[in-house]
C-alpha positions in Angstrom: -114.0 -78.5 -239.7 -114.1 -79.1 -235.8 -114.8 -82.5 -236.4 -111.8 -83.6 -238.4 -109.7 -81.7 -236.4 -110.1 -84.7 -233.6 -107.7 -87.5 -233.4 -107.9 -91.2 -232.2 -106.0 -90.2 -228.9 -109.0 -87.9 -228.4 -111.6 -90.6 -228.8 -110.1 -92.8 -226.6 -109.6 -90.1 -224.1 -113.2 -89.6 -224.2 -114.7 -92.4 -223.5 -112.2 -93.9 -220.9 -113.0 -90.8 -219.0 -117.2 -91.4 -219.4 -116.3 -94.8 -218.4 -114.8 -94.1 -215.3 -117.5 -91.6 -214.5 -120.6 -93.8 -214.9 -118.0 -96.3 -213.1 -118.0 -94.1 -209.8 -121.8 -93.2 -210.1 -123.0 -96.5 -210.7 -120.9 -97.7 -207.0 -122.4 -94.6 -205.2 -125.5 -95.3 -206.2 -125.2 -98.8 -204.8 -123.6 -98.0 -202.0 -126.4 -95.5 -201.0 -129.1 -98.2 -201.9 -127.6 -101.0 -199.9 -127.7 -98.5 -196.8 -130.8 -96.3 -197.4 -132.7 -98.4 -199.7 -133.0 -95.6 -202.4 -131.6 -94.4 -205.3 -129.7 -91.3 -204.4 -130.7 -90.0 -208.0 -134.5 -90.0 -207.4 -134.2 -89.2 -203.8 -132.7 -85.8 -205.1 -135.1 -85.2 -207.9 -138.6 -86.3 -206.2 -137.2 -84.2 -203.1 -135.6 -81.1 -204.1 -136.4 -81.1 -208.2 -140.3 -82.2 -208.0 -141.8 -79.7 -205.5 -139.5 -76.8 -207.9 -141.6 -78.8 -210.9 -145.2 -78.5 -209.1 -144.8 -82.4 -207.9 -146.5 -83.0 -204.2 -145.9 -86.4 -203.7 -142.6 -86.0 -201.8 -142.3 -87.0 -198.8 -142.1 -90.8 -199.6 -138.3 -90.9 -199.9 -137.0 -88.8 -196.7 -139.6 -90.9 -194.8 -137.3 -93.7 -195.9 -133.6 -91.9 -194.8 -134.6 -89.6 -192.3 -135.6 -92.4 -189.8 -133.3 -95.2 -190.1 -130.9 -94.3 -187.6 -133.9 -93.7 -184.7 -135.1 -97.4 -185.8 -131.6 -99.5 -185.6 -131.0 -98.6 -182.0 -134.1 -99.1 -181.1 -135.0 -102.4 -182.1 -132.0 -104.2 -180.7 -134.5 -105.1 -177.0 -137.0 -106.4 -179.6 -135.4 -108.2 -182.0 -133.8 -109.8 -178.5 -137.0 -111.2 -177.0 -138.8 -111.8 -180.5 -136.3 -114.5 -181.3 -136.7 -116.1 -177.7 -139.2 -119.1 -178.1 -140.5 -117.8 -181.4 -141.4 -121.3 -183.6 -140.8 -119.8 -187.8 -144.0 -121.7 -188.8 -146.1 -122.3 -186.1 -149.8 -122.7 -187.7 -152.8 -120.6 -185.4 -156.1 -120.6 -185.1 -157.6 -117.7 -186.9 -159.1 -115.3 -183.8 -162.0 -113.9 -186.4 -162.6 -117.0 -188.7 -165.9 -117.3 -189.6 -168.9 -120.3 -189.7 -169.0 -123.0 -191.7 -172.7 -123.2 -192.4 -173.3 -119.9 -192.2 -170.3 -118.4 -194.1 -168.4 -120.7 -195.4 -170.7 -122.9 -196.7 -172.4 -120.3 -198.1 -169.8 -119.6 -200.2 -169.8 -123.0 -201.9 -173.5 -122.7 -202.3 -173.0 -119.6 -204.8 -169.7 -120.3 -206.2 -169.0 -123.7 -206.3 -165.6 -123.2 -205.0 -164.5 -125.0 -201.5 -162.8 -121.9 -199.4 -161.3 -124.2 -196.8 -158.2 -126.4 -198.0 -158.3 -130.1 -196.4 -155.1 -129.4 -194.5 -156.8 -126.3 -192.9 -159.7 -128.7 -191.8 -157.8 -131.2 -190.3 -156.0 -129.0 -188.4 -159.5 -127.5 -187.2 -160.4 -131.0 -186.4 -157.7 -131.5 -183.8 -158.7 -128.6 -182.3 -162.0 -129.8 -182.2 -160.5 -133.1 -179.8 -158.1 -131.1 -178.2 -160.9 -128.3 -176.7 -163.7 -130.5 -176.6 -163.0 -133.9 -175.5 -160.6 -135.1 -173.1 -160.5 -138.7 -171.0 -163.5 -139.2 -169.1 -166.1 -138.7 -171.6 -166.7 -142.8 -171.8 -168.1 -142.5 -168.8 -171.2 -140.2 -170.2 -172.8 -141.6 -173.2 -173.5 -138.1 -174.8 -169.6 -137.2 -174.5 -168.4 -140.5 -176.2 -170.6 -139.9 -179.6 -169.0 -136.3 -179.6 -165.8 -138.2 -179.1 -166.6 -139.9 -181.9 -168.1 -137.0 -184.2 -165.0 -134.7 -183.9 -163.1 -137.4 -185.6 -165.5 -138.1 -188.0 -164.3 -136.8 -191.3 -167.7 -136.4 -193.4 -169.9 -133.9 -192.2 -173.1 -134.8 -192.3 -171.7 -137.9 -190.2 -170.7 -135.4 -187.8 -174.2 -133.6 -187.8 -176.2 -136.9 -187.3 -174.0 -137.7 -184.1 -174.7 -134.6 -182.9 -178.2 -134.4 -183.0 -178.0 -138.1 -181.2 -176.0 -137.1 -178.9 -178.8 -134.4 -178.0 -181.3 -136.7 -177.9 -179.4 -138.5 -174.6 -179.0 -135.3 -173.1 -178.5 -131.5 -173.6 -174.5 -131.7 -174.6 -172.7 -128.0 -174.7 -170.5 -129.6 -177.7 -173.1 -130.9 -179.7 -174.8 -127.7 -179.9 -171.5 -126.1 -180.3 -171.3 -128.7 -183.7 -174.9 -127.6 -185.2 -174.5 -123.9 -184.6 -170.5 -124.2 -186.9 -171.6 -126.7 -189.4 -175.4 -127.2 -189.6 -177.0 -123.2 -189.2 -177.2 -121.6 -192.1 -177.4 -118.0 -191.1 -175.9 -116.4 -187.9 -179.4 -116.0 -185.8 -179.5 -119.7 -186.0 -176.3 -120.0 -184.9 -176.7 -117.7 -182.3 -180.3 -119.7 -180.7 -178.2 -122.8 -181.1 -174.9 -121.2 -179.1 -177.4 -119.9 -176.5 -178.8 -123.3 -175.8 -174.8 -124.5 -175.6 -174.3 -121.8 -173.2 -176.9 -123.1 -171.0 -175.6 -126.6 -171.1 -171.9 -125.5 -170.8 -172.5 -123.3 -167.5 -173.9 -126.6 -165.9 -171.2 -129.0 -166.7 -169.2 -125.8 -165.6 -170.2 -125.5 -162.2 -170.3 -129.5 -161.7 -166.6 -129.7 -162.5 -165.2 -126.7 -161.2 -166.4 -128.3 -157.5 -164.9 -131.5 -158.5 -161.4 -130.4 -159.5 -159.3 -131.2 -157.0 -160.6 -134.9 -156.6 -157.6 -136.5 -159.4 -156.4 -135.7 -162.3 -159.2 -137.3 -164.3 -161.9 -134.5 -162.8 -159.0 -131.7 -163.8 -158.5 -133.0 -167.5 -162.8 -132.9 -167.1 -162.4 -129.1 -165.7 -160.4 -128.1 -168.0 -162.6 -128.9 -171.0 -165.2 -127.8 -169.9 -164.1 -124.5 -169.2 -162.4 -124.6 -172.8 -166.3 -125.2 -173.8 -167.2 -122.2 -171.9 -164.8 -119.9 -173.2 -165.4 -121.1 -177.0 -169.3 -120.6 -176.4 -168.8 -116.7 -174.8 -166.5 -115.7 -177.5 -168.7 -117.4 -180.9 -171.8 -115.6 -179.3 -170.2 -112.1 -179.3 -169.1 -112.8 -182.5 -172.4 -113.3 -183.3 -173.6 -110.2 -181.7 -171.1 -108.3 -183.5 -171.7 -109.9 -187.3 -175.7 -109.0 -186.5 -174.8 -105.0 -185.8 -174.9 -105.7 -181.6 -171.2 -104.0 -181.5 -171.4 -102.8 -178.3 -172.9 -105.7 -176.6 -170.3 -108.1 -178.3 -167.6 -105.4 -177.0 -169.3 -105.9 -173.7 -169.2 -109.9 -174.1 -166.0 -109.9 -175.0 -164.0 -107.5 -172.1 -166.0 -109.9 -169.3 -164.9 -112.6 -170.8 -161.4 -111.7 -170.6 -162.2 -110.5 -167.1 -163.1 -114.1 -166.2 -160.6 -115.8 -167.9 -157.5 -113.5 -167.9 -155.1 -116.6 -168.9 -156.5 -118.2 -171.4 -154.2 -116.0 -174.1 -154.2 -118.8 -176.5 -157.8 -117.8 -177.8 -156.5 -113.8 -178.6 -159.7 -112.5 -177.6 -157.8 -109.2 -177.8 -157.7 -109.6 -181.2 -161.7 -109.8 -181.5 -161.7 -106.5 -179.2 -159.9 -104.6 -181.0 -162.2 -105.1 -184.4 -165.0 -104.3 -182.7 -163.7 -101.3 -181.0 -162.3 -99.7 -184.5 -166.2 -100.6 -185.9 -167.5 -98.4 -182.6 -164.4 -96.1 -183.8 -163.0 -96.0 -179.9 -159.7 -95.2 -180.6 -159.2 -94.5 -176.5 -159.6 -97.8 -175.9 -158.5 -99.5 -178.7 -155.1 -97.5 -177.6 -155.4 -99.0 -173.9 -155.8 -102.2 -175.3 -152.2 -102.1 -177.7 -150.9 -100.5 -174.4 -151.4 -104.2 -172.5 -151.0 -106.3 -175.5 -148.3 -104.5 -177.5 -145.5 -106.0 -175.3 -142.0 -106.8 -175.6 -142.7 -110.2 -174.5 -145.7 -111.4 -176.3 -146.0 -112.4 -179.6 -147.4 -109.9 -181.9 -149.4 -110.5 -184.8 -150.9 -108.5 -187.8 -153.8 -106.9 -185.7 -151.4 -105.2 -183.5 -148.5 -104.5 -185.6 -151.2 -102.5 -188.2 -153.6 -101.4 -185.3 -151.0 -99.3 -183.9 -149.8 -97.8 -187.3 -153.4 -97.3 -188.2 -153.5 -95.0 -185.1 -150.6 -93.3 -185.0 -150.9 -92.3 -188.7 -154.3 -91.5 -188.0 -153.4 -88.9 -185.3 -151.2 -86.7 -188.3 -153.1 -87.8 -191.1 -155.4 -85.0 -191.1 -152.5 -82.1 -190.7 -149.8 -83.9 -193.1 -149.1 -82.0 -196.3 -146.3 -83.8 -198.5 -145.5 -79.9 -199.2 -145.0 -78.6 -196.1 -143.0 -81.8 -195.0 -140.5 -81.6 -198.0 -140.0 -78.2 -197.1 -139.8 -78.4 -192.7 -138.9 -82.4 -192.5 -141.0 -85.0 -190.5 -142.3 -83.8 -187.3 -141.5 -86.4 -184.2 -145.9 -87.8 -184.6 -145.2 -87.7 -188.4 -142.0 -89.8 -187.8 -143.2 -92.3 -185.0 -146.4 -92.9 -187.5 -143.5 -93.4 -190.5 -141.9 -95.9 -187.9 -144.8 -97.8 -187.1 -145.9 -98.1 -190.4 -142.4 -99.5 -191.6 -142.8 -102.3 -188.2 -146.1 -102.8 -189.5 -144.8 -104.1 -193.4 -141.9 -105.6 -192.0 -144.0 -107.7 -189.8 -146.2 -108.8 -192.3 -145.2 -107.6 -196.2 -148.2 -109.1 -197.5 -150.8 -106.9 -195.7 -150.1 -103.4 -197.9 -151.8 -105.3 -201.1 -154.8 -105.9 -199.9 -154.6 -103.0 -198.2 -154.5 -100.6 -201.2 -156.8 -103.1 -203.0 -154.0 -104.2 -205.4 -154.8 -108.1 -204.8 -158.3 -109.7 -204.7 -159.5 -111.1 -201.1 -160.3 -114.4 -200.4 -162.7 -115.7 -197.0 -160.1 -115.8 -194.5 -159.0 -119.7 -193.8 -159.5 -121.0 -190.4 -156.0 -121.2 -189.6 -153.1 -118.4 -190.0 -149.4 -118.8 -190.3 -148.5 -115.1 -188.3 -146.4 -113.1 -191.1 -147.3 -114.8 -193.9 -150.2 -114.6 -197.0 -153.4 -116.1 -194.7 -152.5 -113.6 -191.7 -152.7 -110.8 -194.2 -156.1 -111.6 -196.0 -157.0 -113.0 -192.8 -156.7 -109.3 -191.4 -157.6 -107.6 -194.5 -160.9 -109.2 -194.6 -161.8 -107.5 -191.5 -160.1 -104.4 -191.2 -160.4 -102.7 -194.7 -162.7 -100.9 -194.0 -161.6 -99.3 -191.0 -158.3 -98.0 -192.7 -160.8 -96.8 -195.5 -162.5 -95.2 -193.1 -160.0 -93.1 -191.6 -159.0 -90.2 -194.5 -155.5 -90.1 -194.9 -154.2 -93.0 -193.5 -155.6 -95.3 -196.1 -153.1 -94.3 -198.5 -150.1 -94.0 -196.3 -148.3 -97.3 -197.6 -148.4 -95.7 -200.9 -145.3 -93.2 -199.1 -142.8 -95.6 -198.0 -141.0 -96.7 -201.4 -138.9 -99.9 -200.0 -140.3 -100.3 -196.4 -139.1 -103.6 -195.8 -135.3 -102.2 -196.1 -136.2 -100.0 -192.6 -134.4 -102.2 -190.3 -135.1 -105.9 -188.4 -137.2 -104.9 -185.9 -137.9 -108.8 -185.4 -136.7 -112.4 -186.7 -135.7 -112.9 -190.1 -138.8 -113.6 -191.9 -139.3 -117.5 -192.6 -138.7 -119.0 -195.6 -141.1 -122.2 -195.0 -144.0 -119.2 -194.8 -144.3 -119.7 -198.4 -144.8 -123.5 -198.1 -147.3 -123.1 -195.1 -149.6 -120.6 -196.7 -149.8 -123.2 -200.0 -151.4 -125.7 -197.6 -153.5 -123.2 -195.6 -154.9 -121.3 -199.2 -156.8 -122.5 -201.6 -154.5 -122.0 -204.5 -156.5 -123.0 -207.0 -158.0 -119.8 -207.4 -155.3 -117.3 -205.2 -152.1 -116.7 -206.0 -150.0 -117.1 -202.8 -148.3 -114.1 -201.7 -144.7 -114.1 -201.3 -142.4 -112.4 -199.9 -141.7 -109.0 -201.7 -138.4 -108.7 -203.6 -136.4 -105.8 -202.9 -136.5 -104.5 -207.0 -133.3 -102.1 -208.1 -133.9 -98.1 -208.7 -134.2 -97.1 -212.2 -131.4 -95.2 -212.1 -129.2 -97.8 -211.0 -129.9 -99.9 -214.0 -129.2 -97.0 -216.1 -126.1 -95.8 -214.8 -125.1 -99.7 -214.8 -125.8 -99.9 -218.5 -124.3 -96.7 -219.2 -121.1 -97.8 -217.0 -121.1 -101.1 -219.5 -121.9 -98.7 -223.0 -118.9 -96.6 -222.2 -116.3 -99.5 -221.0 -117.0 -101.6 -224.3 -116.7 -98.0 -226.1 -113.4 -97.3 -224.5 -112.5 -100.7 -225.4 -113.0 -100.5 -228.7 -111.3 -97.3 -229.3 -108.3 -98.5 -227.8 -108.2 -101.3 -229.8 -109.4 -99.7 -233.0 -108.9 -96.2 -232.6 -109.5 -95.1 -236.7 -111.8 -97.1 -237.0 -114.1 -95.9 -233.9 -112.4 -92.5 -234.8 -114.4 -92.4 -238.6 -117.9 -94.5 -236.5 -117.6 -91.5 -234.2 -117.2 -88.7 -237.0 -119.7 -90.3 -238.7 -122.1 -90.4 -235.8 -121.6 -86.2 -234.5 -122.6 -85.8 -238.4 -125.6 -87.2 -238.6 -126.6 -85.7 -234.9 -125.8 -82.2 -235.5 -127.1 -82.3 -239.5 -130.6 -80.8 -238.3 -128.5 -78.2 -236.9 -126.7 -78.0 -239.4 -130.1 -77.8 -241.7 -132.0 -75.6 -239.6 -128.6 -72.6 -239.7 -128.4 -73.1 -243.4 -132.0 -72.0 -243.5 -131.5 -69.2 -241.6 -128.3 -68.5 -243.6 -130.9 -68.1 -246.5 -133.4 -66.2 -245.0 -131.5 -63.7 -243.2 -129.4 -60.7 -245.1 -125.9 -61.6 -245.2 -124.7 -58.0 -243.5 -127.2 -59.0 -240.4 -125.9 -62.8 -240.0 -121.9 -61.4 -240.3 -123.2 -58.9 -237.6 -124.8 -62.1 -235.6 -122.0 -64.3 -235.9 -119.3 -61.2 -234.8 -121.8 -61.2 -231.3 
């Protein structure tokens, strides 16, 4: 009876009124995302319905809103400086990649897949000329076959050079060529790195007393003490991959000692692994300390060392309970920030991470921020944020970290391009840069927005007929009401249902 009662005007009343509704929701609920990066819907219901509900993962959305003020004004001093000299796709040499006979190689033996892209190996070869040779070495006849082997593209050409050139003399960078290409296990490469060392301390001390006698005995100096520092650093790497932490941790911090500035090898970077294996989070902490700096250049290792420790410092006392109920407190909320720098350095790293994308041997060469830093990183430090309970899962609490705030330079769009060249894509799927995706709720209060316009629409232009579509719809969704009262009608005396229906 109600039903017919209802006219057109009604109808169209109606829905222009939903329309306008869903309208205002739906630009709310954008509005909110653009500036909190959250749906103001689910932030509501994971934060206040949820823990009502029995839910107890909730603190992943006021981790997001609670700390984006304290993040925009400070990151205006780094943003600054990170833009100053900063080259978007500068290519580096990978501080922890590993040896091509023994490692690499390795991997071809069992697989049959090459890990190293050509790209990636030419680039390693101009390294090779630019460390290892320089404009004097005609005048030795050991030097000029080396000359001549680091530009040699097969590799078994380069191995035969090297063992001539050993058979002249005892060359540093011939050794240097058999312990990368020709050992097969890391104790071979190790004897053959000692003999280098050996060789490389003597050509050393020759040139260092020569130095000042032309430019010709600097460019020789400098070489050589490029060979040096290459030699120290491989052999604690190669104390460190045979279980010798300690002495590689040892290796490595008088190495720095002796040559404090040659930065360009990041044999901080090295360090720092091998102090999180000997789980020294002291000095691991006084080593971000010097090399977390405004004015360097940061990378993956300390963008996710430092959230690895400051997460790890409230990751045994957090409770998503208790921190829905009293907010963040200030370690929670520096660890939440770091975190957030950490993914907006590098998006790619929180993947392999949380194990959600395969790892690949790490190539010899990393573009900073993009794909190969992360498995490049990954690789070796999955297993100390595995390690450390609690803070492997604390990417899994930040919904949209990359909408915390620009803590550095735009992230660069020829990273995708790079990584192509650096990755062997033939079987790895390039990372890419992480779409920011839209809330559920804002696709549903969208579509409802749309339903109701085209409903209001309708009714405005057809108003009877909509009217009789509308009857006939409220019909068939109250007839199992309808069904289920008759039934009681039935069951129940008719004095106690007029007594019912009178309440």
């Amino acid at each position: 009876m109600f039903l017919n009662t209802l006219t057109p005007k009604f109808y169209v009343a109606l829905t222009g009124t939903s329309s306008l509704i869903s309208g205002l929701i739906l630009i709310f609920e954008w509005w909110y995302f653009r500036k909190y990066g959250t749906s103001f819907i689910e932030q509501v219901s994971v934060s206040h319905l949820r823990p009502l509900l029995g839910g107890v993962d909730t603190a992943a959305p006021n981790n997001n809103n609670s700390s984006s003020s304290s993040n925009s004004s400070s990151s205006n001093g780094e943003t600054d400086s990170s833009r100053q000299s900063v080259s978007e796709c500068k290519v580096w040499r990978n501080p922890l990649n590993l040896f091509r006979g023994a490692e690499y190689n390795r991997y071809t033996w069992v697989t049959g897949r090459e890990p190293l892209t050509y790209y990636d190996m030419n680039l390693s070869a101009q390294d090779h000329q630019t460390f290892f040779t320089c404009d004097s070495d005609h005048l030795r006849p050991a030097d000029a076959i080396m000359q001549k082997a680091w530009r040699e593209r097969n590799p078994q050409a380069r191995i035969s050079a090297a063992h001539e050139a050993l058979e002249l003399e005892d060359c540093a960078t011939a050794y240097i060529l058999l312990a990368e290409e020709e050992a097969t296990t890391i104790m071979e490469a190790e004897r053959l790195f000692k003999q280098a060392l050996k060789a490389g301390e003597l050509c050393y001390r020759r040139s260092q007393t020569l130095q000042h006698h032309g430019t010709q005995y600097e460019a020789q100096h400098r070489r050589d003490t490029n060979v040096l520092v290459y030699i120290k650093r491989r052999l604690a790497m190669c104390s460190r991959k045979l279980g010798r932490t300690r002495e590689a941790v040892k290796m490595m911090r008088d190495l720095m000692k002796e040559f404090p500035l040659l930065s360009m090898f990041n044999i901080h970077e090295n360090l720092l692994e091998s102090l999180l294996e000997l789980q020294n989070y002291a000095d691991v902490q006084a080593v971000l300390a010097k090399y977390d700096d405004i004015s360097l250049p940061k990378s993956a290792t300390i963008c996710y060392t430092a959230a690895l420790l400051k997460a790890r410092a409230v990751s045994d006392k957090f409770s998503p309970e208790a921190a829905s109920r009293r907010g963040l407190s200030t370690a929670e909320m520096n660890a939440v920030e770091a975190i957030h720098r950490a993914v907006e350095f590098n998006p790619h790293v929180p993947k392999y991470l949380l194990e959600m994308k395969s790892l690949i041997l790490p190539p010899e060469h990393i573009l900073k921020r993009g794909d190969s830093e992360a498995i490049a990183y990954a690789f070796f430090h999955l297993q100390h944020w595995k390690r450390v309970e609690g803070t492997y899962n604390s990417f899994r609490m930040i919904p949209y970290p990359l909408e915390k705030g620009h803590l550095f330079y735009p992230y660069p769009i020829c990273t995708e391009t790079a990584d192509r060249e650096l990755l062997p894509t033939v079987f790895h799927e390039v990372s890419v840069y992480p779409k920011k995706e839209l809330p559920f709720f804002i696709l549903f209060t969208a579509g409802l927005c749309s339903f109701t316009a085209m409903l209001a629409l309708l009714t405005h232009q057809f108003p009877e007929l909509m009217g009789v579509f509308a009857k006939a719809f409220l019909s068939t969704l109250f007839a199992p009401l309808n069904f289920i009262m008759e039934k009681v009608e039935s069951i129940l005396p008719s004095s106690l249902w007029h007594q019912l229906t009178r309440i």
